[in-house]
N, C-alpha and C positions, 0 to 999 in steps of 0.2 A: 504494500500500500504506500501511496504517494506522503508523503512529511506533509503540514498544513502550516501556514501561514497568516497572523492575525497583523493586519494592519486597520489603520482608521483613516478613512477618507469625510469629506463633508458630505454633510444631508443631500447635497444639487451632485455630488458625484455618484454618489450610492441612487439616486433615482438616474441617473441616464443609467446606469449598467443596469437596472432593474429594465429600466425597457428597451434597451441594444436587445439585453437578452431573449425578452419577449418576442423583440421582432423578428430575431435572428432564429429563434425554436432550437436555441443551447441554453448550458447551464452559464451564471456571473463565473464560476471558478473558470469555464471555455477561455470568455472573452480576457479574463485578468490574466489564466497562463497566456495568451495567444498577443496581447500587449508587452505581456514582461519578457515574451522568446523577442519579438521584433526589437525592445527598445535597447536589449543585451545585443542584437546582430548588428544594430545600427551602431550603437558605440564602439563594437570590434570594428567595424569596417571603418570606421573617423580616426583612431589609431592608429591603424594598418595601413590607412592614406600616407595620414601626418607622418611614420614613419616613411613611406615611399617617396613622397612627395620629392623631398629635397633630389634625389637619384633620377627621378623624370627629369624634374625642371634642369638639370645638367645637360640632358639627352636631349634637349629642345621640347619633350614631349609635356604640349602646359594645354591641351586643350583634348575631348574628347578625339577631335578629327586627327589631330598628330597621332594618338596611339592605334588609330583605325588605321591610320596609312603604314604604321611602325608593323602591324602583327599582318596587315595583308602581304 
Protein backbone atom coordinates (compact mmCIF):
# COMPACT_ATOMS: atom_id res chain seq x y z
CA UNK A 1 0.00 0.00 0.00
CA UNK A 2 0.95 3.57 -1.16
CA UNK A 3 2.48 5.83 2.26
CA UNK A 4 -0.35 8.99 2.61
CA UNK A 5 0.28 12.37 2.98
CA UNK A 6 -1.60 15.14 5.15
CA UNK A 7 -1.02 18.58 3.84
CA UNK A 8 -3.42 21.64 4.31
CA UNK A 9 -4.49 23.66 1.51
CA UNK A 10 -7.33 26.64 1.60
CA UNK A 11 -11.07 26.35 1.60
CA UNK A 12 -11.05 27.84 -2.40
CA UNK A 13 -8.23 25.08 -3.16
CA UNK A 14 -9.89 22.03 -1.49
CA UNK A 15 -13.34 23.06 -3.48
CA UNK A 16 -11.61 23.22 -7.11
CA UNK A 17 -10.10 19.71 -6.42
CA UNK A 18 -13.48 18.76 -5.06
CA UNK A 19 -14.99 19.59 -8.52
CA UNK A 20 -11.72 19.00 -11.03
CA UNK A 21 -12.52 15.75 -9.47
CA UNK A 22 -16.08 15.52 -10.12
CA UNK A 23 -15.74 16.41 -13.43
CA UNK A 24 -12.86 14.55 -14.31
CA UNK A 25 -14.82 10.92 -12.66
CA UNK A 26 -11.31 10.32 -10.53
CA UNK A 27 -10.49 10.32 -7.02
CA UNK A 28 -8.69 14.26 -5.36
CA UNK A 29 -5.65 11.80 -4.27
CA UNK A 30 -5.62 11.18 -8.88
CA UNK A 31 -5.52 14.70 -9.40
CA UNK A 32 -2.97 15.63 -6.38
CA UNK A 33 -0.51 12.48 -7.38
CA UNK A 34 -0.99 13.60 -11.02
CA UNK A 35 0.01 17.46 -10.06
CA UNK A 36 2.94 16.44 -7.67
CA UNK A 37 4.49 13.79 -10.64
CA UNK A 38 4.27 16.96 -13.33
CA UNK A 39 5.40 19.64 -10.83
CA UNK A 40 8.62 17.11 -9.79
CA UNK A 41 9.24 16.47 -13.82
CA UNK A 42 9.11 20.09 -14.55
CA UNK A 43 11.66 21.19 -11.93
CA UNK A 44 14.01 18.19 -13.04
CA UNK A 45 13.85 19.35 -16.52
CA UNK A 46 14.67 23.42 -15.26
CA UNK A 47 17.83 21.98 -13.69
CA UNK A 48 18.87 19.64 -16.34
CA UNK A 49 18.40 22.85 -18.62
CA UNK A 50 20.32 25.37 -16.26
CA UNK A 51 22.85 22.69 -16.13
CA UNK A 52 23.08 22.40 -20.00
CA UNK A 53 22.50 25.46 -20.86
CA UNK A 54 25.92 27.10 -20.57
CA UNK A 55 27.43 23.99 -23.05
CA UNK A 56 24.78 24.90 -25.94
CA UNK A 57 25.19 28.54 -25.63
CA UNK A 58 29.11 27.72 -26.42
CA UNK A 59 27.95 25.57 -29.42
CA UNK A 60 25.93 28.52 -30.87
CA UNK A 61 22.81 26.31 -30.07
CA UNK A 62 20.42 29.37 -28.15
CA UNK A 63 17.30 28.68 -29.87
CA UNK A 64 14.92 25.70 -30.42
CA UNK A 65 15.77 26.00 -34.47
CA UNK A 66 19.71 25.60 -33.83
CA UNK A 67 19.25 22.27 -32.08
CA UNK A 68 16.62 21.14 -34.87
CA UNK A 69 19.33 21.98 -37.45
CA UNK A 70 22.31 20.49 -34.81
CA UNK A 71 20.42 16.77 -34.59
CA UNK A 72 19.06 16.65 -38.26
Amino acid sequence: MADAITIRVSKQLKKDIDEAAKKEHVSKSEILREAIVKYIAIKKYRRLRNKVLPFAEARGLLTDEDIMKEIS
